[in-house]
KEMAR-301075 format. One record per atom (N, C-alpha, C): residue number from 1; residue in three letters; chain; atom name; x, y, z. Coordinates in steps of 0.05 Angstrom, whole numbers, plus 5000, padded with zeros to 4 digits. Example, Ala and Ser with C-alpha at 12.3 -4.5 7.8 and 13.67 -1.06 7.14 Angstrom:
BEGIN
site pos->1; code->ALA; unit->A; site->N; X->5264; Y->4886; Z->5156
site pos->1; code->ALA; unit->A; site->CA; X->5246; Y->4910; Z->5156
site pos->1; code->ALA; unit->A; site->C; X->5264; Y->4934; Z->5156
site pos->2; code->SER; unit->A; site->N; X->5257; Y->4955; Z->5142
site pos->2; code->SER; unit->A; site->CA; X->5273; Y->4979; Z->5143
site pos->2; code->SER; unit->A; site->C; X->5258; Y->5001; Z->5157
END
This chain:
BEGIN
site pos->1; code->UNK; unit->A; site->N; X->2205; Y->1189; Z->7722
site pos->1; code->UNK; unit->A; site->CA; X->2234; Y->1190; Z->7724
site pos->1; code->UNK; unit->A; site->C; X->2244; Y->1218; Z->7715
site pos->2; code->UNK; unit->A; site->N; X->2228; Y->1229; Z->7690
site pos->2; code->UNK; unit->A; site->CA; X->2247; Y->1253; Z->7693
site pos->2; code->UNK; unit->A; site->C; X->2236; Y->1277; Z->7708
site pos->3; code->UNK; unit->A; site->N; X->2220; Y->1277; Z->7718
site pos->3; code->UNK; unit->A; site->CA; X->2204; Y->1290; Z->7744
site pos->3; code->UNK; unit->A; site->C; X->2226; Y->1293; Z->7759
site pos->4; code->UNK; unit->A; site->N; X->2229; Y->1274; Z->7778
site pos->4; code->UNK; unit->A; site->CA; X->2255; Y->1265; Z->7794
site pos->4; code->UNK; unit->A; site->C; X->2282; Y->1274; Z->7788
site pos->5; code->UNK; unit->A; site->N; X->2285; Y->1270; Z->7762
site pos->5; code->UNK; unit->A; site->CA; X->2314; Y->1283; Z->7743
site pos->5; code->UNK; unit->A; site->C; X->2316; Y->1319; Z->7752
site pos->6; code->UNK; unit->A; site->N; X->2284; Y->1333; Z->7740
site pos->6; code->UNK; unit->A; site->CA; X->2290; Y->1354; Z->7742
site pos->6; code->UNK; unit->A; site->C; X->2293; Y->1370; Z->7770
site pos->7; code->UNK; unit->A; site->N; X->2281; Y->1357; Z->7789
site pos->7; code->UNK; unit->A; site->CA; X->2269; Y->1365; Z->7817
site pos->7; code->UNK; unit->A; site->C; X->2302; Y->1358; Z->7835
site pos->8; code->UNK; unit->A; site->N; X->2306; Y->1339; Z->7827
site pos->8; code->UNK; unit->A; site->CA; X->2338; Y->1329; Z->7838
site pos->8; code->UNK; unit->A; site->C; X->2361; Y->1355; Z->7825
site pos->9; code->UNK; unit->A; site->N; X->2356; Y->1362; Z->7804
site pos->9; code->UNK; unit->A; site->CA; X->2373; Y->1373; Z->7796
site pos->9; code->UNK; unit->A; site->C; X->2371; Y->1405; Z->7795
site pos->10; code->UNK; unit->A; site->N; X->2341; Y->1412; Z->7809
site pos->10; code->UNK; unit->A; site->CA; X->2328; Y->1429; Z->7821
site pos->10; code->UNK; unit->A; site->C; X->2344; Y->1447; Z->7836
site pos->11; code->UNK; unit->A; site->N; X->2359; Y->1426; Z->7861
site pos->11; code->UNK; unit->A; site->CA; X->2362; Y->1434; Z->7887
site pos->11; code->UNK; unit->A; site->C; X->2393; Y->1450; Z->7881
site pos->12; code->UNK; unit->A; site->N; X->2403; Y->1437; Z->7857
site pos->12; code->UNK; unit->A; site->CA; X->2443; Y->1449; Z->7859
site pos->12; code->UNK; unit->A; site->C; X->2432; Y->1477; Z->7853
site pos->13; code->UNK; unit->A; site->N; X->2407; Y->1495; Z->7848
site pos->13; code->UNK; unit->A; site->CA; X->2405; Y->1512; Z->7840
site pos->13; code->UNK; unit->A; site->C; X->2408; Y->1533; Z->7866
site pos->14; code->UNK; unit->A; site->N; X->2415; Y->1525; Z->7897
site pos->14; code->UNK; unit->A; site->CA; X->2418; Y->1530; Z->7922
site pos->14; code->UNK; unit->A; site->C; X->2446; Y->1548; Z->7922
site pos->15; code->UNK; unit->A; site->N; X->2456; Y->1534; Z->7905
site pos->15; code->UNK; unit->A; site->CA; X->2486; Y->1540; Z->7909
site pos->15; code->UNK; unit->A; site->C; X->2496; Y->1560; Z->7889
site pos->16; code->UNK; unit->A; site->N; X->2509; Y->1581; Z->7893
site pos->16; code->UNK; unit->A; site->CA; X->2530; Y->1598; Z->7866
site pos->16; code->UNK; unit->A; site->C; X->2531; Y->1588; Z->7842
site pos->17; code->UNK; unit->A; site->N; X->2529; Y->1603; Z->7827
site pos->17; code->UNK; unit->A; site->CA; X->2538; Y->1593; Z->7792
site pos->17; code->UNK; unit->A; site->C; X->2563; Y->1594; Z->7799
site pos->18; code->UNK; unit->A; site->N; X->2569; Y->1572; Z->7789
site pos->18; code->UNK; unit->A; site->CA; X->2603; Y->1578; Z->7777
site pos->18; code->UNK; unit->A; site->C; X->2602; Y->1550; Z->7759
site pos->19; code->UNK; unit->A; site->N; X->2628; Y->1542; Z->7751
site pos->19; code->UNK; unit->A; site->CA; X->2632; Y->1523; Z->7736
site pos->19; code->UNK; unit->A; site->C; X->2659; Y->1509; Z->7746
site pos->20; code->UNK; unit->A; site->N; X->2652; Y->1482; Z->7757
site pos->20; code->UNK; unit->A; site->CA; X->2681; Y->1472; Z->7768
site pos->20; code->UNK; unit->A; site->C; X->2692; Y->1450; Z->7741
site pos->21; code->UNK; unit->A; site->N; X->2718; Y->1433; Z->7755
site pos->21; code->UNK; unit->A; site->CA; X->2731; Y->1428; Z->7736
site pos->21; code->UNK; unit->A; site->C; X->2708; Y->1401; Z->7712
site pos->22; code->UNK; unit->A; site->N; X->2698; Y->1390; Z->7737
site pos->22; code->UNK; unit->A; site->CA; X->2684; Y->1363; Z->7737
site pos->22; code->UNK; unit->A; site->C; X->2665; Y->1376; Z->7697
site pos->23; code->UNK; unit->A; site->N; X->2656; Y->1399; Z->7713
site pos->23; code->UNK; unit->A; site->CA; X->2630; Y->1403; Z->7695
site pos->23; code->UNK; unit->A; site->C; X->2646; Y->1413; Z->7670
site pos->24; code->UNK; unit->A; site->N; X->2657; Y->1431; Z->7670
site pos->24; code->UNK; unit->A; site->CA; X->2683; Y->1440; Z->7650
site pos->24; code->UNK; unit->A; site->C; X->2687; Y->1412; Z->7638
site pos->25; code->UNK; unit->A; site->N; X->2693; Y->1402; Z->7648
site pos->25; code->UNK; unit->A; site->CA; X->2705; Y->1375; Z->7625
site pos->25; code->UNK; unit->A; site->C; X->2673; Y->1362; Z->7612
site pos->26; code->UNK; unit->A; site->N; X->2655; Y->1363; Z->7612
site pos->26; code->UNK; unit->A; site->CA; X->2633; Y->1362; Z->7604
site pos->26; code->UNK; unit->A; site->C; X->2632; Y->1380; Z->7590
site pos->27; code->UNK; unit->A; site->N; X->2631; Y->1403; Z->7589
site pos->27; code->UNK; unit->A; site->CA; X->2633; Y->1427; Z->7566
site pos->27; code->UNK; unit->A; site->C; X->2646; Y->1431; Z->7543
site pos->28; code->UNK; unit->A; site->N; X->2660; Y->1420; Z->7555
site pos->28; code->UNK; unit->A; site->CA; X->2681; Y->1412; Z->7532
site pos->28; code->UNK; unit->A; site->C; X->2677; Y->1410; Z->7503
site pos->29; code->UNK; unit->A; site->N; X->2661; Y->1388; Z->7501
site pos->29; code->UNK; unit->A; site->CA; X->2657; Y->1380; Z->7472
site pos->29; code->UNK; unit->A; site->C; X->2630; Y->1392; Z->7460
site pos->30; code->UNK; unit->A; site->N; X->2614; Y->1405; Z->7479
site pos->30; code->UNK; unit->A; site->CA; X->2590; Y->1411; Z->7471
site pos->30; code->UNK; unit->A; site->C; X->2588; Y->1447; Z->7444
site pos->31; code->UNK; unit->A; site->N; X->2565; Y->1440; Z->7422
site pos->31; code->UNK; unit->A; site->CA; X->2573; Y->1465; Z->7416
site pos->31; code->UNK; unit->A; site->C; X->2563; Y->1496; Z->7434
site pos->32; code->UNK; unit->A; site->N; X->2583; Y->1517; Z->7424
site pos->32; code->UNK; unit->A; site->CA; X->2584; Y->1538; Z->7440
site pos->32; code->UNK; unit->A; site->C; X->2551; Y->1555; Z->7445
site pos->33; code->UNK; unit->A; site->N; X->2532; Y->1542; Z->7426
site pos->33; code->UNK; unit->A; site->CA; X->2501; Y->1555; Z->7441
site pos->33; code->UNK; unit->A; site->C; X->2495; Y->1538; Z->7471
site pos->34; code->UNK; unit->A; site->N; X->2498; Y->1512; Z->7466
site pos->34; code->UNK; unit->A; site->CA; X->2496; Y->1499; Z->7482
site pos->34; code->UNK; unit->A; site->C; X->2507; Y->1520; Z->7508
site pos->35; code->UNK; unit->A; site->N; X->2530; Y->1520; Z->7505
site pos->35; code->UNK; unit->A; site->CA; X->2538; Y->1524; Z->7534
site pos->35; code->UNK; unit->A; site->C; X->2534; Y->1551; Z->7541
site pos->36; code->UNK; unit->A; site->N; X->2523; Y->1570; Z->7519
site pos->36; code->UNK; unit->A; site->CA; X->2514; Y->1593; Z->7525
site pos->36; code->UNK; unit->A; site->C; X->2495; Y->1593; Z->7533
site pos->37; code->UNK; unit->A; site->N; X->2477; Y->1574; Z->7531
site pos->37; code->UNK; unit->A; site->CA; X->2442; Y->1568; Z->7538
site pos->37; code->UNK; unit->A; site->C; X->2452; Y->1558; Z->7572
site pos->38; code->UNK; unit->A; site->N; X->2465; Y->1540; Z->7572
site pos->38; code->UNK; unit->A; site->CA; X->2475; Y->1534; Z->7593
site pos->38; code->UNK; unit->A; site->C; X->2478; Y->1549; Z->7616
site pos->39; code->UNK; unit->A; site->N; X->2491; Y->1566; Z->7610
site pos->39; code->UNK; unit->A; site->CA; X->2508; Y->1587; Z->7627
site pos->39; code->UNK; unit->A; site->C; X->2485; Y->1618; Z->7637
site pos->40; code->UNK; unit->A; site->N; X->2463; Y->1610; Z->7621
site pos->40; code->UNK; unit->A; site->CA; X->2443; Y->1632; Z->7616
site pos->40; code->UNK; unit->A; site->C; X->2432; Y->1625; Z->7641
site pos->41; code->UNK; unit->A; site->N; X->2430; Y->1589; Z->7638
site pos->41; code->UNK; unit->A; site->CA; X->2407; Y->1585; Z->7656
site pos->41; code->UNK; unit->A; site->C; X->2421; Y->1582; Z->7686
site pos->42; code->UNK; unit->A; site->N; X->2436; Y->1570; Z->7689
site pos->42; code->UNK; unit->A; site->CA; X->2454; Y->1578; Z->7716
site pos->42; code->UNK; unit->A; site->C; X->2454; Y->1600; Z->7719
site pos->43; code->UNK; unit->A; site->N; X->2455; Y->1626; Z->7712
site pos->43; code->UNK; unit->A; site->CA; X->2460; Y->1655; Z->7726
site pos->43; code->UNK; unit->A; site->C; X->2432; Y->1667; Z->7730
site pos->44; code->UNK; unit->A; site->N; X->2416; Y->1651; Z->7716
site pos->44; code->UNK; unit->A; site->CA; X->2380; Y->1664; Z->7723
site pos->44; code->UNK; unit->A; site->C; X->2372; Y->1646; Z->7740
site pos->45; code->UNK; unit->A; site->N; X->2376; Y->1630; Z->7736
site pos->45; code->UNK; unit->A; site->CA; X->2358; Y->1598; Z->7763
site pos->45; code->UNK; unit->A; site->C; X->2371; Y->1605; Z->7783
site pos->46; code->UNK; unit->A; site->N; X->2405; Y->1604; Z->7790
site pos->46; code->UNK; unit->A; site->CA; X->2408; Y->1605; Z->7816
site pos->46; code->UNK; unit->A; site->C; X->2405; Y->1633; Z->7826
site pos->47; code->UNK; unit->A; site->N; X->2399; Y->1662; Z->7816
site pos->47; code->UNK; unit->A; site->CA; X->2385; Y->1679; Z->7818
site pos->47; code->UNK; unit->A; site->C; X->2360; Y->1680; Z->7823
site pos->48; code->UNK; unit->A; site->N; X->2339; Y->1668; Z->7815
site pos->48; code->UNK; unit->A; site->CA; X->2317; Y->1663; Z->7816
site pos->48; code->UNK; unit->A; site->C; X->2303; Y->1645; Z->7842
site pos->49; code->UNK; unit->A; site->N; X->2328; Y->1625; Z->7848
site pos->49; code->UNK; unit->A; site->CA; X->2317; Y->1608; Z->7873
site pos->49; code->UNK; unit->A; site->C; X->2325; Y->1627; Z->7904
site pos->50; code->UNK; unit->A; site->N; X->2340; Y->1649; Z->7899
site pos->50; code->UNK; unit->A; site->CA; X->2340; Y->1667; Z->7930
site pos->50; code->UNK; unit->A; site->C; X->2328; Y->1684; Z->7916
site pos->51; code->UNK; unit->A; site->N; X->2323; Y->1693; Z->7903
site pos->51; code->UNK; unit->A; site->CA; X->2294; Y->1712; Z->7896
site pos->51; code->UNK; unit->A; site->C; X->2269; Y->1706; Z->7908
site pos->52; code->UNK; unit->A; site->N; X->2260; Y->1674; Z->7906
site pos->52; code->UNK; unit->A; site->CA; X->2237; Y->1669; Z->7909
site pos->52; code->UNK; unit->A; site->C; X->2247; Y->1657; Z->7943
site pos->53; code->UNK; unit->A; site->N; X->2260; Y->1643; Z->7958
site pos->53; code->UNK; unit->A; site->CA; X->2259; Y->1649; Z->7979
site pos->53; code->UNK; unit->A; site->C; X->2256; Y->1668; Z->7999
site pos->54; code->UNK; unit->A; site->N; X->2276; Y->1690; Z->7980
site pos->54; code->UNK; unit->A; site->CA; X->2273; Y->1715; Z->7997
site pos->54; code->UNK; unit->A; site->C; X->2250; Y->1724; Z->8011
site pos->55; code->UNK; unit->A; site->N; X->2227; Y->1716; Z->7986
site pos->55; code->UNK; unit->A; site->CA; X->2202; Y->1729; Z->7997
site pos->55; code->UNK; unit->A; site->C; X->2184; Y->1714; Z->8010
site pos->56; code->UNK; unit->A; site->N; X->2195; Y->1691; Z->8014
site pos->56; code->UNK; unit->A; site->CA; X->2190; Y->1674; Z->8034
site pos->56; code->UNK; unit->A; site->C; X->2173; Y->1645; Z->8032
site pos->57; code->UNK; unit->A; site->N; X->2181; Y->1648; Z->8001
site pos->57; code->UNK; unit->A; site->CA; X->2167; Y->1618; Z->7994
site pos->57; code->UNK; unit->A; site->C; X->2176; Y->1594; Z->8006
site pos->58; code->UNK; unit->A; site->N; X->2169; Y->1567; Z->8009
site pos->58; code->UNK; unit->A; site->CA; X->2174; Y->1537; Z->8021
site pos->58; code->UNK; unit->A; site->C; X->2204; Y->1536; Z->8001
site pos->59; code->UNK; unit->A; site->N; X->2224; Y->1526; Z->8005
site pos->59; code->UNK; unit->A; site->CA; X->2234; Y->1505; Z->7995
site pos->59; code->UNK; unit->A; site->C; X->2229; Y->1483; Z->7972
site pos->60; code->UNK; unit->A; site->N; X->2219; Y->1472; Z->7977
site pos->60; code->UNK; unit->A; site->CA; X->2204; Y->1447; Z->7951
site pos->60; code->UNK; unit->A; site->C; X->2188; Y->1465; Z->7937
site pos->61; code->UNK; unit->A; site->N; X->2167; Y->1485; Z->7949
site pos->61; code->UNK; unit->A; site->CA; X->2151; Y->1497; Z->7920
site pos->61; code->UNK; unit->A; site->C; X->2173; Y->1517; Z->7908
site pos->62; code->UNK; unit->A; site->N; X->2201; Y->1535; Z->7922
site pos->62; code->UNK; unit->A; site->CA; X->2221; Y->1543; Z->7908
site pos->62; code->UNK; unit->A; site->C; X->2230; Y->1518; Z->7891
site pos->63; code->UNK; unit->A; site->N; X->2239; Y->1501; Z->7896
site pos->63; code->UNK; unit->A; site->CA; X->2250; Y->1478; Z->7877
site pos->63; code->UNK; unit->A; site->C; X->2234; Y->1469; Z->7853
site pos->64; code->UNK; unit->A; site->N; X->2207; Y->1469; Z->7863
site pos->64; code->UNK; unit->A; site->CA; X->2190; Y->1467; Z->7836
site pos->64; code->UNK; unit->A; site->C; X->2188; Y->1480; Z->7812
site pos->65; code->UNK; unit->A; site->N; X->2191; Y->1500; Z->7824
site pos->65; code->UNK; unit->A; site->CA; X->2184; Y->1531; Z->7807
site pos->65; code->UNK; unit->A; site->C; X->2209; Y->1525; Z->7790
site pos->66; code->UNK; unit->A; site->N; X->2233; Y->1520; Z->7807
site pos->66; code->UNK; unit->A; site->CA; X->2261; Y->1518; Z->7783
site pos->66; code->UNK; unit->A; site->C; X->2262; Y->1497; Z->7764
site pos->67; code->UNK; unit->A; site->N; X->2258; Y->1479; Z->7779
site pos->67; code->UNK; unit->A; site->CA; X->2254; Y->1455; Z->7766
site pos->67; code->UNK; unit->A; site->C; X->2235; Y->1451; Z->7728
site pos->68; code->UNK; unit->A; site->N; X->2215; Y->1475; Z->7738
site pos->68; code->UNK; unit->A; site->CA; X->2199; Y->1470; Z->7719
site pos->68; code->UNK; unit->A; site->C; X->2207; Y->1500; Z->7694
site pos->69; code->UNK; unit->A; site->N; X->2226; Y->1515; Z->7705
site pos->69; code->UNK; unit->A; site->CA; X->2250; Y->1535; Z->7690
site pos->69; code->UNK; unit->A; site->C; X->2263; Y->1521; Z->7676
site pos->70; code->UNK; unit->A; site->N; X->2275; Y->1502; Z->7686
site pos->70; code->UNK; unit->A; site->CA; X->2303; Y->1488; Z->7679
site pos->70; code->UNK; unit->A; site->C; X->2290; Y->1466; Z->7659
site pos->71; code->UNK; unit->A; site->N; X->2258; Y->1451; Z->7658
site pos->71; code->UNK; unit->A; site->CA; X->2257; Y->1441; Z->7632
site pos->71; code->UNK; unit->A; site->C; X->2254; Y->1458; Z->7608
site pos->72; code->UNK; unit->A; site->N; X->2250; Y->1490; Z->7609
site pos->72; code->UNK; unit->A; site->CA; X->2242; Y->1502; Z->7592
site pos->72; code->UNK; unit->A; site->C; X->2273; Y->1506; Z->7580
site pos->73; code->UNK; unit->A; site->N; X->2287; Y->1507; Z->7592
site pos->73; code->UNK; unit->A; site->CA; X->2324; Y->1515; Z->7580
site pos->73; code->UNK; unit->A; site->C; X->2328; Y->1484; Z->7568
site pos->74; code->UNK; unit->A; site->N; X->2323; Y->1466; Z->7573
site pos->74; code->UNK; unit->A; site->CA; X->2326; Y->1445; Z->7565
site pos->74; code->UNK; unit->A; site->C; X->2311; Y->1440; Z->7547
site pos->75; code->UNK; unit->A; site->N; X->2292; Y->1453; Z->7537
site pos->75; code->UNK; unit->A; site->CA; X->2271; Y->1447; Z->7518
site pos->75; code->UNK; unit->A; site->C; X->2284; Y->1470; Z->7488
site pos->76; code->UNK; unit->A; site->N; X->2298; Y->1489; Z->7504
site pos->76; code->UNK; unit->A; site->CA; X->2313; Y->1506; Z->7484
site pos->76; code->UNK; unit->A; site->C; X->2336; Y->1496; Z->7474
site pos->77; code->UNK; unit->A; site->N; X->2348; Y->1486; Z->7481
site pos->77; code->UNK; unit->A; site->CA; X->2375; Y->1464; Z->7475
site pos->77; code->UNK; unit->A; site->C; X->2363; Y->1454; Z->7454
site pos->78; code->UNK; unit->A; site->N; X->2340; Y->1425; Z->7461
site pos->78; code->UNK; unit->A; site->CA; X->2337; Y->1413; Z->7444
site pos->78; code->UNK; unit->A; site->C; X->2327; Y->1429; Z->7407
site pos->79; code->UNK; unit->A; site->N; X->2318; Y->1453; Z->7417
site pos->79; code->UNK; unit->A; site->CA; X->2312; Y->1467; Z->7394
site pos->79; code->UNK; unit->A; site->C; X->2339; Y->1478; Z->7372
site pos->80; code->UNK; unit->A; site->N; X->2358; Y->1477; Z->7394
site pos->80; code->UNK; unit->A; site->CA; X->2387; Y->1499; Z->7376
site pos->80; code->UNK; unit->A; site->C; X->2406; Y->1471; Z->7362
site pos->81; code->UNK; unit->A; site->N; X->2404; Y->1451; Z->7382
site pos->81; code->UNK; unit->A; site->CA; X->2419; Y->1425; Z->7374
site pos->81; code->UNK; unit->A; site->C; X->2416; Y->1403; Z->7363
site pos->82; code->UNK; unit->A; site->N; X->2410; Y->1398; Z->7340
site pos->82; code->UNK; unit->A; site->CA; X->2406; Y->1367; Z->7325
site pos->82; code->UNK; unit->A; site->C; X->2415; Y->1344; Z->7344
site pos->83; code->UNK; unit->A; site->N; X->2403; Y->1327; Z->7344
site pos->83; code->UNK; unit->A; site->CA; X->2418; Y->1301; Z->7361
site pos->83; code->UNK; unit->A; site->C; X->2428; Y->1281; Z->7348
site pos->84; code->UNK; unit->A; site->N; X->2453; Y->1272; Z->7359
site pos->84; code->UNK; unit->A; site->CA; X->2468; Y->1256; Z->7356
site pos->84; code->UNK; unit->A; site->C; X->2463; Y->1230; Z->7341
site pos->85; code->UNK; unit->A; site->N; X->2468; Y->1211; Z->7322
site pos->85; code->UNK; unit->A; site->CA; X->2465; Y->1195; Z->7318
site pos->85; code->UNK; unit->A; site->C; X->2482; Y->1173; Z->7329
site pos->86; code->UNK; unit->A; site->N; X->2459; Y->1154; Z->7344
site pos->86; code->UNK; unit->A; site->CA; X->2485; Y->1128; Z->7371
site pos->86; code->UNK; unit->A; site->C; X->2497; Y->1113; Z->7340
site pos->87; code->UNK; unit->A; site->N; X->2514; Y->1104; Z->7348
site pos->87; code->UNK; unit->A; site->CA; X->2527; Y->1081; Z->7329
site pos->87; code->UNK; unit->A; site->C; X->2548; Y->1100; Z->7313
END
């Protein structure tokens, strides 16, 4: 499942960084490394996925390659941010 998570979430890396309202309101509450980590990795990944097209890699093995970027930013999160306690 989270194979799938990251590989799915792989592909928005196709499109421009930017930040619309949707995701903004998600940002919101988060603290400001977070979204600096955040913002790091959007301007290098979606950089990184016409980089590696350019030179003429497949698609899916470009998506992989990000995919497996984007758990490492996510692995840095978990390092800057204590987690939440539910309840």
């Amino acid at each position: 499942r989270a194979r799938w998570v990251l590989i799915e979430g792989a592909w928005t890396y196709r499109l421009p960084a930017r930040v619309g309202r949707s995701l903004q309101a998600r940002l919101d509450g988060l603290p400001k490394a977070v979204r600096d980590i955040a913002w790091k990795a959007q301007t290098r990944l979606c950089g990184r996925y016409r980089r590696l097209l350019a030179t003429g890699k497949k698609p899916c093995l470009v998506t992989t390659a990000i995919a497996r970027e984007m758990a490492a930013f996510l692995w840095a999160i978990g390092q800057q941010v204590a987690p939440r306690r539910a309840g």
